[in-house]
C-alpha positions as CSV (number, residue, x, y, z in Angstrom):
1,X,41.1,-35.1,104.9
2,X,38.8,-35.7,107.7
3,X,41.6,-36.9,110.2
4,X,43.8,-33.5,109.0
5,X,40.2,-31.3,110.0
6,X,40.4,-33.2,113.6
7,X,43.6,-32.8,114.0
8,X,43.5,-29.3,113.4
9,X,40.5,-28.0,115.7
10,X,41.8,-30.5,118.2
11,X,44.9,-28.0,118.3
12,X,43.1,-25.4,118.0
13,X,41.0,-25.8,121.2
14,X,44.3,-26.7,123.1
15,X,45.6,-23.7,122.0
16,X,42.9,-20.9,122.8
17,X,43.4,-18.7,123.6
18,X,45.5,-17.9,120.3
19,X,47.7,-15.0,121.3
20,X,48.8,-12.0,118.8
21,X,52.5,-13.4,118.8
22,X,51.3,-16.1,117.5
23,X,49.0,-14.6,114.9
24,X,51.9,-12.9,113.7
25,X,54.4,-15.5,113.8
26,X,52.2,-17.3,111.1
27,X,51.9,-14.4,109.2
28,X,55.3,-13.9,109.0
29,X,55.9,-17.7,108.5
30,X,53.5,-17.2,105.4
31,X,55.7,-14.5,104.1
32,X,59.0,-16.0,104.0
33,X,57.0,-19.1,102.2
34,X,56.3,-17.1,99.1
35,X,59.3,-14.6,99.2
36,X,61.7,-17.6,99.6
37,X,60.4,-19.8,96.7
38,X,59.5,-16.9,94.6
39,X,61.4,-18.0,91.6
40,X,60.4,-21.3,91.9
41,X,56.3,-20.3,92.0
42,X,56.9,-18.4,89.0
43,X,58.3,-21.5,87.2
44,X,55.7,-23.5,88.3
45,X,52.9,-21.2,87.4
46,X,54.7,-20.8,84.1
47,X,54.4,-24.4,83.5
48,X,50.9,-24.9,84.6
49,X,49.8,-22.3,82.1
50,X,51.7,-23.4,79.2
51,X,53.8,-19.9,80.0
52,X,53.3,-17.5,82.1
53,X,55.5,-13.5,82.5
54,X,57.8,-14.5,85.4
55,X,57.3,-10.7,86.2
56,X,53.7,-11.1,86.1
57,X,53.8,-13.8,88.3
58,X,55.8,-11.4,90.0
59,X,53.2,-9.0,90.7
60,X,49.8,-10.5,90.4
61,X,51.2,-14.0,92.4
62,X,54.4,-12.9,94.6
63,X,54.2,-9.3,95.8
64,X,50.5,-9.5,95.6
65,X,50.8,-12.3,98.6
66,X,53.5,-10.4,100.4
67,X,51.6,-7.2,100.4
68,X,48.1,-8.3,102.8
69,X,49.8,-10.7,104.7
70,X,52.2,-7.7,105.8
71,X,49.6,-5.3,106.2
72,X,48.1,-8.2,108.5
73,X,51.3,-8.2,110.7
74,X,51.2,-4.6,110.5
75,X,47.1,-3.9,111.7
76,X,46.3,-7.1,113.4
77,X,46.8,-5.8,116.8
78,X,44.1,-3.1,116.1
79,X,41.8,-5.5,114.6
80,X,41.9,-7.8,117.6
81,X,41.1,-5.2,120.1
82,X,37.6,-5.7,122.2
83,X,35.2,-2.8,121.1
84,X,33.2,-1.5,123.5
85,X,29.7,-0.7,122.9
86,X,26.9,1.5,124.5
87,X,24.7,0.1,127.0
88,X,21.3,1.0,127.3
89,X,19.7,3.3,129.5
90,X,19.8,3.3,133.1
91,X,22.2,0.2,133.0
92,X,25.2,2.4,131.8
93,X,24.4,4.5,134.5
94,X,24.5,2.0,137.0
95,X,27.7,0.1,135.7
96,X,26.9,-2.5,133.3
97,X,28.6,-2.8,130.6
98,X,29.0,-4.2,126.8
99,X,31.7,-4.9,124.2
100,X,32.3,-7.3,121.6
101,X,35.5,-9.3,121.3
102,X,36.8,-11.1,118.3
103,X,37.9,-14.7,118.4
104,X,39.2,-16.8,116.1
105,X,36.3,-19.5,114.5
106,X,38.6,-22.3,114.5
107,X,39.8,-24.4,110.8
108,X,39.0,-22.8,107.4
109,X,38.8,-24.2,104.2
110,X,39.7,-22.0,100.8
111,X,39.1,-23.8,97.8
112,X,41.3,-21.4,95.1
113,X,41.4,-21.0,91.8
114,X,43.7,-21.8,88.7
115,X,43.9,-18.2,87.5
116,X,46.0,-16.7,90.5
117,X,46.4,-20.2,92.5
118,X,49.1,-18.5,94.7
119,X,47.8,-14.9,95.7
120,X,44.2,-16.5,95.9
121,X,45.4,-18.6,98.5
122,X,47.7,-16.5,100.6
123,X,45.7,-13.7,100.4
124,X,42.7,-15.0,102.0
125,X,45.6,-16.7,104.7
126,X,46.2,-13.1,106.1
127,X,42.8,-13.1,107.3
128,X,42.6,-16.3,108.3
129,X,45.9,-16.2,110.2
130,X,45.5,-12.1,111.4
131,X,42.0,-13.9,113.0
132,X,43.8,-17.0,115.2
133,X,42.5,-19.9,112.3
134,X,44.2,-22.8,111.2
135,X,43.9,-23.2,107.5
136,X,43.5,-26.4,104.9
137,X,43.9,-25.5,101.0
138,X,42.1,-27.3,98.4
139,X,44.3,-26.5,95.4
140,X,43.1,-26.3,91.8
141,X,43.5,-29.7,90.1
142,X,44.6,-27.4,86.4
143,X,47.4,-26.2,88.0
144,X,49.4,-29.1,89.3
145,X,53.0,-27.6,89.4
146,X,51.7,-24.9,91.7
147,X,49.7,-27.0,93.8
148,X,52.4,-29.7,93.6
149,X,55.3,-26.9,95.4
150,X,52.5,-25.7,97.8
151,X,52.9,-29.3,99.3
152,X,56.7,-29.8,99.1
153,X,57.0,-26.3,100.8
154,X,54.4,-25.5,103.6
155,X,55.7,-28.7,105.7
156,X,59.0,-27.0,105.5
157,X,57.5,-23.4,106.9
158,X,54.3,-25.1,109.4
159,X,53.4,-27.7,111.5
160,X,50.2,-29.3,109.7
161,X,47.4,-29.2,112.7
162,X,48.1,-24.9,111.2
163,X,48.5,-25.4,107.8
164,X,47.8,-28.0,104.7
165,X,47.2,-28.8,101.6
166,X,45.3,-30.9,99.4
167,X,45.3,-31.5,95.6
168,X,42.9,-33.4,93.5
169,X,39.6,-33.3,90.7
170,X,36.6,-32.7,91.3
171,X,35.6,-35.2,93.5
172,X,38.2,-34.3,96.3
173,X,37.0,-30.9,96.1
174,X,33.1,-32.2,96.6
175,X,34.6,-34.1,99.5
176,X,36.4,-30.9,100.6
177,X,33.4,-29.0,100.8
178,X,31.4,-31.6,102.6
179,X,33.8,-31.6,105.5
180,X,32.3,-29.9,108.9
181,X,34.8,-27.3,108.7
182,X,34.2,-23.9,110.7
183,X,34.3,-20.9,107.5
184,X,34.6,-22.2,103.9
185,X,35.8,-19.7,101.5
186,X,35.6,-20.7,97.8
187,X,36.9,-18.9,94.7
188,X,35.6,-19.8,91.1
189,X,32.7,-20.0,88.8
190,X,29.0,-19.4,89.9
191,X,27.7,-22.6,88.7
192,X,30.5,-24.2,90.7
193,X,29.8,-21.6,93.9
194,X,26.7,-23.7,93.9
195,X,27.4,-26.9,94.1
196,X,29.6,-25.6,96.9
197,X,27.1,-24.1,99.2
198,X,25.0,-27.3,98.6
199,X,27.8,-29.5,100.4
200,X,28.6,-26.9,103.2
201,X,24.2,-26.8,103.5
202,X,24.4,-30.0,105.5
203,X,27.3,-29.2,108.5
204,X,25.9,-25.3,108.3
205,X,29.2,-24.1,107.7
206,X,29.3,-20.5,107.0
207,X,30.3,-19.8,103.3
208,X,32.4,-16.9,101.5
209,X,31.8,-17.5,97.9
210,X,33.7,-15.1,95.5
211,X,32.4,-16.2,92.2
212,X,32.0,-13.9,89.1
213,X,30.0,-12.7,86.3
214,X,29.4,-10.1,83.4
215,X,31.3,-7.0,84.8
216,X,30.9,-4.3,82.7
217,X,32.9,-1.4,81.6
218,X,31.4,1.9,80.7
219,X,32.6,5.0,79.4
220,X,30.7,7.6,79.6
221,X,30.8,10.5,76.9
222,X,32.7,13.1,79.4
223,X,35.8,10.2,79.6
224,X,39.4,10.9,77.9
225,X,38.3,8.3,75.7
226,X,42.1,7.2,74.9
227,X,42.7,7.0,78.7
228,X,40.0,4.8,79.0
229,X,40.5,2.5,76.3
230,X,44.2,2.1,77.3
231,X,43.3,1.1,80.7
232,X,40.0,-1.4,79.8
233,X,42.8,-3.4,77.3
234,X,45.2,-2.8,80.1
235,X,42.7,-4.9,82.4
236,X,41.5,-7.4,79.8
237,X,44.8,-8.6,78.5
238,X,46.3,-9.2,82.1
239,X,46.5,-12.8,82.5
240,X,45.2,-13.0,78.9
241,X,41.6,-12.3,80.6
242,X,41.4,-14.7,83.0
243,X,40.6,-12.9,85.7
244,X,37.3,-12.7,87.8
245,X,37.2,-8.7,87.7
246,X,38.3,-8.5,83.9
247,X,36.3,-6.1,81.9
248,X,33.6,-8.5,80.7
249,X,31.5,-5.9,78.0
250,X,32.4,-2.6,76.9
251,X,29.8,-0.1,76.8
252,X,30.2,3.2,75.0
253,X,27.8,6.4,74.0
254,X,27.2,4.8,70.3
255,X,28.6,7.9,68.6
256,X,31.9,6.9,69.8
257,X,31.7,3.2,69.6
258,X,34.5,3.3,66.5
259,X,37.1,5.9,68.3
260,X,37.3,3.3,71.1
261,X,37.5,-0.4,69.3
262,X,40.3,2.0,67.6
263,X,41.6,2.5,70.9
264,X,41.6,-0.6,72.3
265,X,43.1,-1.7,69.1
266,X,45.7,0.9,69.9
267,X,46.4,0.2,73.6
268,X,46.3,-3.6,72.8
269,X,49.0,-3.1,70.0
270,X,51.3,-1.3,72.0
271,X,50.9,-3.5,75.1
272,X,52.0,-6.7,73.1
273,X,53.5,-5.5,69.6
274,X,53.2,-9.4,69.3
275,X,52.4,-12.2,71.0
276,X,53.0,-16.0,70.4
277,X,56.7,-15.5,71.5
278,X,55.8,-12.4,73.5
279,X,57.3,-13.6,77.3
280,X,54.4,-10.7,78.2
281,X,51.4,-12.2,77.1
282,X,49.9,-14.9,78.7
283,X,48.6,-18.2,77.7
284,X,45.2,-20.3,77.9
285,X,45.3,-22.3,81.0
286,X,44.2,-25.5,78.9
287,X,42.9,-26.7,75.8
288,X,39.5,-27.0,77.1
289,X,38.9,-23.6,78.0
290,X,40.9,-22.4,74.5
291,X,38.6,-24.7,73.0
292,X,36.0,-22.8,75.0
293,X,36.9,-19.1,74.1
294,X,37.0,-20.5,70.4
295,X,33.9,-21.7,70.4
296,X,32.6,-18.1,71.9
297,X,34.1,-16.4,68.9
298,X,32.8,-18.5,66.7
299,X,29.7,-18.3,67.2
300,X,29.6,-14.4,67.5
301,X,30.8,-14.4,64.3
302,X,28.2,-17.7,62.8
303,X,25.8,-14.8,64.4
304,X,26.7,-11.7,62.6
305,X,29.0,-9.9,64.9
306,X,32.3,-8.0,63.7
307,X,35.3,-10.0,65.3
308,X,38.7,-7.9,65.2
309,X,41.6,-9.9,66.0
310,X,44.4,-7.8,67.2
311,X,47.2,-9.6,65.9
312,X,49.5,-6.7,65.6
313,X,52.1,-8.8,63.9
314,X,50.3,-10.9,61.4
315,X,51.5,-14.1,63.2
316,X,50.1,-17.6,62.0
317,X,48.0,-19.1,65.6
318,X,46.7,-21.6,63.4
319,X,49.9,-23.2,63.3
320,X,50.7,-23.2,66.8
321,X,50.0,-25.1,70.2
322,X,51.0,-22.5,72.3
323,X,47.5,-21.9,73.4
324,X,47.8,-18.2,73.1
325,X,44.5,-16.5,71.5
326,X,45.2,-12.6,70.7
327,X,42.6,-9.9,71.6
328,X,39.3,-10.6,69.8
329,X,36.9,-7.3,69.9
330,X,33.7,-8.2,69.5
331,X,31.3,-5.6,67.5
332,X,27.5,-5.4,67.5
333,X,27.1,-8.3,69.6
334,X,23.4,-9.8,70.5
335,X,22.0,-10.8,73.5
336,X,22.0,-14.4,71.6
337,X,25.4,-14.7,71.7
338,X,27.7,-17.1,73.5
339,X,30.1,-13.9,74.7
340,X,26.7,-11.9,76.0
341,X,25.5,-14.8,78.0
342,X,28.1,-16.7,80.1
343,X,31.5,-14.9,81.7
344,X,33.9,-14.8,79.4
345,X,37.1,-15.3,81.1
346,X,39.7,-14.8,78.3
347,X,41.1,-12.0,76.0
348,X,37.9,-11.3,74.4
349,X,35.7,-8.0,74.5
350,X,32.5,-7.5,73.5
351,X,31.6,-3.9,72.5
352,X,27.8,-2.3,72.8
353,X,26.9,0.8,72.4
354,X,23.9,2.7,74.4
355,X,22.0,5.9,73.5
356,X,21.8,7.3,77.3
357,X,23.4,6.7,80.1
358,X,20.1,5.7,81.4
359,X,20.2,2.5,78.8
360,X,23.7,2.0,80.1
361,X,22.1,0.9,83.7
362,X,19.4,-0.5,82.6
363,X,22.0,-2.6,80.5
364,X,23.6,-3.6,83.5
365,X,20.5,-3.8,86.1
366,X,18.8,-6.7,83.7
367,X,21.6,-8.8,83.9
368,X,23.1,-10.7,87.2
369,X,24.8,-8.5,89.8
370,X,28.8,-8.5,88.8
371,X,31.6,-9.1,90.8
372,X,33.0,-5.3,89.2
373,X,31.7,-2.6,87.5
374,X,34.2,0.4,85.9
375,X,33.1,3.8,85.1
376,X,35.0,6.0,83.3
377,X,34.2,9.7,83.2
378,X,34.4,13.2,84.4
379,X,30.9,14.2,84.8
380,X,30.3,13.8,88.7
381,X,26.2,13.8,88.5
382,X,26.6,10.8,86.0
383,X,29.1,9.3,87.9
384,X,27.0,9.7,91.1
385,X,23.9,7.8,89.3
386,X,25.8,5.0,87.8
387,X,27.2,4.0,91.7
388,X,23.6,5.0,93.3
389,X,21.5,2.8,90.4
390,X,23.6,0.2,89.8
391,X,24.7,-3.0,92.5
392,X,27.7,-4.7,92.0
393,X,30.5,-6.4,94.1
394,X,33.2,-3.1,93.7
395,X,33.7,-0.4,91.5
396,X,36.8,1.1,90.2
397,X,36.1,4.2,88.9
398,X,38.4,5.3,85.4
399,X,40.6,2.6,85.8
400,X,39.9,-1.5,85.8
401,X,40.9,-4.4,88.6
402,X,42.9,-1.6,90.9
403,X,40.3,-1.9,93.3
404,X,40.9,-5.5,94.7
405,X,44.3,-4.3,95.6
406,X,43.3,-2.0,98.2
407,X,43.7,-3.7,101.0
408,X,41.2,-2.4,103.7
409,X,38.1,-2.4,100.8
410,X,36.0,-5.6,101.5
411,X,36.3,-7.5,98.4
412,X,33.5,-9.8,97.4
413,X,30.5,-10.2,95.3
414,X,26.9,-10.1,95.6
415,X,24.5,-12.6,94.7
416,X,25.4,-15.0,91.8
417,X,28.9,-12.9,92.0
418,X,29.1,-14.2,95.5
419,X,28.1,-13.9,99.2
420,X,30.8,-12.2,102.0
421,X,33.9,-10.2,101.6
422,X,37.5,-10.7,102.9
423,X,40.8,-8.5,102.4
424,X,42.5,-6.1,105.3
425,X,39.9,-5.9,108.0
426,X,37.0,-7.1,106.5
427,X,38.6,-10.1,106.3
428,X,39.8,-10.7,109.7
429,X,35.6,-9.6,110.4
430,X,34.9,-12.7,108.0
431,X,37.0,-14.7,110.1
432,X,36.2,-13.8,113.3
433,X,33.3,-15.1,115.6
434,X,32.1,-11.2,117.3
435,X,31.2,-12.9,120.7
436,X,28.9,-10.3,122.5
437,X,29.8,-9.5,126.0
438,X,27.6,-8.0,128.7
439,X,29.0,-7.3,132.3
440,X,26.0,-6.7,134.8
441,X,26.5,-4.4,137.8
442,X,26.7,-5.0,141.3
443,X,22.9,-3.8,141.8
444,X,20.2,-5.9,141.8
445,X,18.7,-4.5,138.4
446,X,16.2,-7.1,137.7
447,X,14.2,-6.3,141.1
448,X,15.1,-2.1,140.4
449,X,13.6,-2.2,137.2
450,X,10.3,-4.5,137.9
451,X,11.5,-7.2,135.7
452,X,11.7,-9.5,138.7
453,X,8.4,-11.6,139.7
454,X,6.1,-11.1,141.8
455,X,5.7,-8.1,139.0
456,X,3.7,-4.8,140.4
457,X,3.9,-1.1,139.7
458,X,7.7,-0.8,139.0
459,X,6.9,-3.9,136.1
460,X,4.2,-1.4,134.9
461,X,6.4,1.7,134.7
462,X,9.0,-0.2,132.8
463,X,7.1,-1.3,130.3
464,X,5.5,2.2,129.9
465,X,8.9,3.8,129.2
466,X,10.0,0.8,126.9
467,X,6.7,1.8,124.7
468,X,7.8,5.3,124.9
């Protein structure tokens, strides 16, 4: 790995500066990569997950890609643009002046995922490429088919000094992280995210850690309840939950708690009339983390929670290995339970109610900061406190997940939900070095202005107007 990082920022610095043709060449390379092989991601995300909707993969893998790396090609010329800046009095007035330009930082390391292990690698790519980067990918060890075709085909598309990848456990990806690289970007779990920034401590390597957390859903009492509920199932049954913005909890005014499990149960139904031979539904990435989820609902129930299982058409799960788990809803659940404490990350929903929307906030204010929050409502003042009191890493307001797929909203957490932000323009910000530029004058402004020694009244009267 090391001689592919050396490699790499060797042609790099031979290659700066990295020209906008260039930029969009790569870009464009990294397009035809996933449009090309589409079918064949979809099989091979399908077979890392034990199956997986082709025309899921379609949207939340393929055309999710496609769509920032072409709004890359379409923007970067704008993004890479020096911006000038004031100067400050008298030095504008006598010709000085000041910009900022944007250069690329060098190689980059991602680290994605299993959950979308294509999108969460090309996505962040559009940055990295729209910036003038070379990349090397770290690819999730649970996904093997996927990570297995990114090898096979980016030799085909890129030279590797612009472009690699690397598979392997855990302790390639410690070795990963540990290399001096010039912007690490890592996608996954919190207590992973920290391990992480502990390797990249000791070469200072900056670090953009989207991670997750406990991202709440409330619906407030002035919310088309049905609408809401249809669109919070919508967002926790895509990729059977596993997905770093799924609706985590469910809060709702307690006086309407049972009109929306019956809506969820509702929306769920209709969604996925069944689902062990559903070709919609998705499946558990592995028996550990089934194993996991099972445990989770398990316990709620050891602990006195209500657990609904939406199994719309009676079907025996018991007796299969498909590692598909139906929607479990999760009533009066305790802060003692497995589901209220750790991220869930799988079709389950925990349901609370609250009194106020006060208790709602405070609800979400006690726990970590989340990677999402969704608010669902009509009242504007309400809606207005929830963004103003509450801190998390994006909001989608009545609706769930749409939010990351804006292209030019910074996505990214905020403390344990993660550090930085990428997509559109924020991204290419992320990986960008601003290099500040100052331009003096002709004058001599140093001896105008008293700042040169031997200092005397002018060094007095410049200091004056500095104090004001």
């Amino acid at each position: 790995m090391r001689d592919i990082l050396d490699r790499q920022r060797a042609a790099f610095m031979a290659e700066l500066p990295v020209s906008i043709a260039v930029r969009k060449d790569r870009l464009t390379r990294a397009v035809a990569l996933v449009k090309d092989n589409a079918t064949r991601f979809c099989d091979a995300l399908s077979e890392d997950f034990g199956h997986r909707s082709p025309q899921q993969s379609m949207i939340t893998d393929i055309a999710a890609s496609v769509s920032p790396l072409k709004h890359a090609i379409a923007k970067v010329d704008g993004w890479a643009k020096r911006e000038k800046k004031p100067v400050m009095f008298p030095l504008g007035l006598l010709g000085a002046k000041a910009w900022v330009e944007y250069q690329p930082k060098g190689v980059v390391g991602i680290i994605s995922p299993w959950n979308f292990p294509v999108n969460l690698v090309m996505s962040p790519l559009a940055g990295v490429f729209a910036a003038g980067n070379r990349a090397m990918v770290k690819t999730s060890e649970f996904t093997p088919a996927t990570a297995a075709l990114f090898e096979e085909l980016a030799p085909k598309y890129f030279d590797p000094t612009e472009l690699a990848f690397i598979s392997g456990g855990p302790d390639v990806g410690k070795a990963f992280a540990s290399l001096p690289f010039d912007h690490l970007l890592f996608t996954g779990a919190t207590a992973i995210g920290r391990h992480i920034l502990h390797a990249a401590a000791d070469n200072l390597t900056p670090v953009t850690l989207e991670l997750g957390g406990k991202s709440p859903a409330i619906v407030g009492r002035s919310a088309n309840l049905a609408q809401a509920t249809e669109r919070v199932a919508m967002g926790k049954m895509l990729n059977a939950g596993q997905i770093c913005i799924a609706p985590d909890y469910l809060m709702v005014a307690a006086e309407q708690e049972a009109a929306a499990v019956d809506g969820i149960v509702r929306a769920a139904t209709a969604m996925y009339p069944s689902l062990l031979a559903n070709p919609d539904y998705t499946a558990i990435i592995n028996d550990r983390h089934f194993e996991r989820l099972t445990a989770a609902i398990d316990d709620a129930r050891a602990k006195g929670a209500e657990v609904i299982s939406v199994n719309p058409a009676n079907e025996d799960f018991g007796a299969s290995n498909a590692r598909k788990l139906p929607l479990h809803i999760i009533r009066n659940p305790t802060d003692d339970m497995i589901v209220m404490q750790e991220e869930i990350f799988g079709p389950v929903l925990p349901v609370r109610k609250y009194d106020s929307i006060d208790g709602a906030i405070a609800e979400v204010n006690r726990r970590d900061r989340p990677l999402a929050l969704y608010y669902f409502g009509e009242d504007d003042a309400e809606r207005r406190r929830v963004l103003d009191t509450t801190i998390s890493g994006g909001v989608s307001l009545n609706d769930t997940i749409f939010h990351v797929s804006m292209e030019e909203l910074p996505f990214g957490g905020v403390g344990p939900s993660g550090m930085g932000a990428y997509h559109g323009e924020p991204g290419f910000r992320t990986f960008s070095h601003a290099k500040s530029v100052f331009k003096q004058s002709k004058l001599n402004v140093a001896k105008l202005g008293g700042l040169m020694p031997p200092y005397g009244p002018k060094t007095d009267a410049a200091v004056k107007r500095q104090l004001g």
